[in-house]
N, C-alpha and C positions, 0 to 999 in steps of 0.2 A: 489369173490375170485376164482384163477383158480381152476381148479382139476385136476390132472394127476388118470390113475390106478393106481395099486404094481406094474404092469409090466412097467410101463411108468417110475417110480421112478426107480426102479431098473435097467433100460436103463439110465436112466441119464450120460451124463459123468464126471468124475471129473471137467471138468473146466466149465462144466454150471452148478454144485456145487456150485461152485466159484462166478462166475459172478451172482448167485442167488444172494449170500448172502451180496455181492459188490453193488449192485443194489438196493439191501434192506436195505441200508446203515448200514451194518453191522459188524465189527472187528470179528474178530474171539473168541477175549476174552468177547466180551460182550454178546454173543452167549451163551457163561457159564452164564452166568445171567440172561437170558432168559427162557432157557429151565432146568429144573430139570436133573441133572446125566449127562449132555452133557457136556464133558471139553474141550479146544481147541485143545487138543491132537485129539481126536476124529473126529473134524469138518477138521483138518490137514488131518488126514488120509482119509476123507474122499474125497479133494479135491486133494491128490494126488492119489488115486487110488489105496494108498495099503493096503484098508479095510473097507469091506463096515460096515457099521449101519445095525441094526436090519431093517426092515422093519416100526414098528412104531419111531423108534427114526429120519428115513430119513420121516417118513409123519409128524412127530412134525417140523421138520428143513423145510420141504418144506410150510407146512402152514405159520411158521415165514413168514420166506422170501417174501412168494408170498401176503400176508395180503394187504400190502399197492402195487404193482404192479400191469398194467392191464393184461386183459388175451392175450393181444397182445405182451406184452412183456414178460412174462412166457412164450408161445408160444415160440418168436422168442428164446429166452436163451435155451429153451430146444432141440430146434428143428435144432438150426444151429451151436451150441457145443456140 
């Protein structure tokens, strides 16, 4: 599984938010079923930028996501959005 720091998470941009969660083949509503307390209002705001997540609520979203991706493609998502 990849690993980013807090600081790496917290760099992220909105749209390799996105394209995490798009790659992990994931809807935004089934994201609420996933994770406890996270609704899509949330994963929304969080993909457009106007408001981040706690720090563990963006490392519960980023484990989802990156579970089944290599570190090659976490990498590239993070790196070049």
């Amino acid at each position: 599984m990849a690993t980013l720091e807090p600081d790496d998470l917290a760099d992220l941009s909105p749209m390799a938010w996105r394209l995490l969660r798009v790659a992990a083949g994931y809807e935004q509503r089934a994201v609420e079923r996933e994770v406890d307390g996270v609704v899509q209002a949330h994963v929304s705001m969080l993909e457009s930028g106007s408001r981040g997540l706690s720090m563990e609520r963006r490392r519960e979203l980023f484990d989802l996501y990156t579970a089944e991706l290599t570190d090659e493609q976490v990498a590239a998502l993070s790196d070049y959005f």
